[in-house]
N, C-alpha and C positions, 0 to 999 in steps of 0.2 A: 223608390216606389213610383209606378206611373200607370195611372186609369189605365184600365184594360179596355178603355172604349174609346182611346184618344189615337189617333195618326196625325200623319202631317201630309201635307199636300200644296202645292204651286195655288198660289194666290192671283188674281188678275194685275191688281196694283204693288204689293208688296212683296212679292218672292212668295218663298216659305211659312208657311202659317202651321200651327196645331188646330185642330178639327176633332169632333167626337161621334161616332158612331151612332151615339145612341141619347135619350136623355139623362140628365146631371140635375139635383137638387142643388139649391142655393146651401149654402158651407160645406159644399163638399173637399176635402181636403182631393184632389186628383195628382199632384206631384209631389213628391221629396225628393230632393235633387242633391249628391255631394256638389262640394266647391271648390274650386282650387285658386288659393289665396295667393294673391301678385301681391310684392311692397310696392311700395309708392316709385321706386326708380325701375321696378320693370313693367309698371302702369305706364309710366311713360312711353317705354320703348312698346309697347302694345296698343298705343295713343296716333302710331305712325304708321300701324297696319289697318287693314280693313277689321279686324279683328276689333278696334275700337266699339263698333256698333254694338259690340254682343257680349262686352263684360258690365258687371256693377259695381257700384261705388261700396266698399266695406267698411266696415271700421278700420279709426286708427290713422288714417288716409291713404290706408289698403284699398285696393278690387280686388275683384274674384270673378274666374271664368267658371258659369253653371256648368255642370254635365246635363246626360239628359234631354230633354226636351223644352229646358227652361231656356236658351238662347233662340230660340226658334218663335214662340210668343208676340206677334205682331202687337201693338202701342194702339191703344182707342181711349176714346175720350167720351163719357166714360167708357171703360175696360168690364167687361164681366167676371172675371177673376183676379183678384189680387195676390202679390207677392209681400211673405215674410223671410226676412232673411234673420236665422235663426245662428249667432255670432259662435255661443259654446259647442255646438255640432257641427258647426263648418258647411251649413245644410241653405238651402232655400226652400221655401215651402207654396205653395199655388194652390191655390183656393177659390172657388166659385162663391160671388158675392150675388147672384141674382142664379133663379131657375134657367138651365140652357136647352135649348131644343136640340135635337139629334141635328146631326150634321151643319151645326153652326158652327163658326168659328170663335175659338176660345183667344182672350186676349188681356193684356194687363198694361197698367198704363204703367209708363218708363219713370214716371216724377212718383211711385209707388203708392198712393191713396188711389181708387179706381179712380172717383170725380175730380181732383187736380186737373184743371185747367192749366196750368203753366206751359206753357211754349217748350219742346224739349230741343235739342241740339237739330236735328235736319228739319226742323219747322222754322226754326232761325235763319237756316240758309237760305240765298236770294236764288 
């Protein structure tokens, strides 16, 4: 399932972002996303592609690459929508934690609480 109000579109700084057409109340559920569950030894081999930027950490010390529009989600601090990832449905879910204006850009912080301040992997690099 994916808001009928959401595209994506070229960002200035960041590539690819999700965008919404229109306005979004705060707990809007706007994605449900399937997942396709990596073990831990084809997380590695996926650690060596570019493809590292855009899987999540799962249980078990599984990842999982989203379908959908969930790899796409540029990292804010705070983020306007948050991610659950929902283990028995194999699912992720994307959810608006504040009211969004039309044509804002939607976004979720990578460390998964929106406010998480913690430094994520390319904020580390020099």
């Amino acid at each position: 399932m994916i808001f009928k109000a959401l595209y994506t579109a070229q960002t200035d700084l960041k590539g690819w972002g999700v965008f919404t057409d229109s306005a979004i109340d705060i707990n809007t559920i706007i994605e449900i996303s399937p997942v396709v569950i990596l073990t831990s030894s084809e997380k590695e081999l996926i650690d060596q592609t570019i493809l590292y930027n855009y899987i999540f950490d799962w249980d078990q010390g599984n990842a999982c690459m989203a379908l959908g529009l969930v790899p796409v989600y540029n990292h804010a601090v705070p983020s306007n929508c948050e991610y659950f990832q929902d283990y028995e449905n194999n699912t992720i879910l994307i959810k608006t934690v504040r009211d969004i204006e039309a044509n804002e850009e939607l976004t979720i912080n990578y460390n998964g609480d929106y406010d998480n301040d913690k430094k994520v992997w390319f904020e580390l690099s020099p």
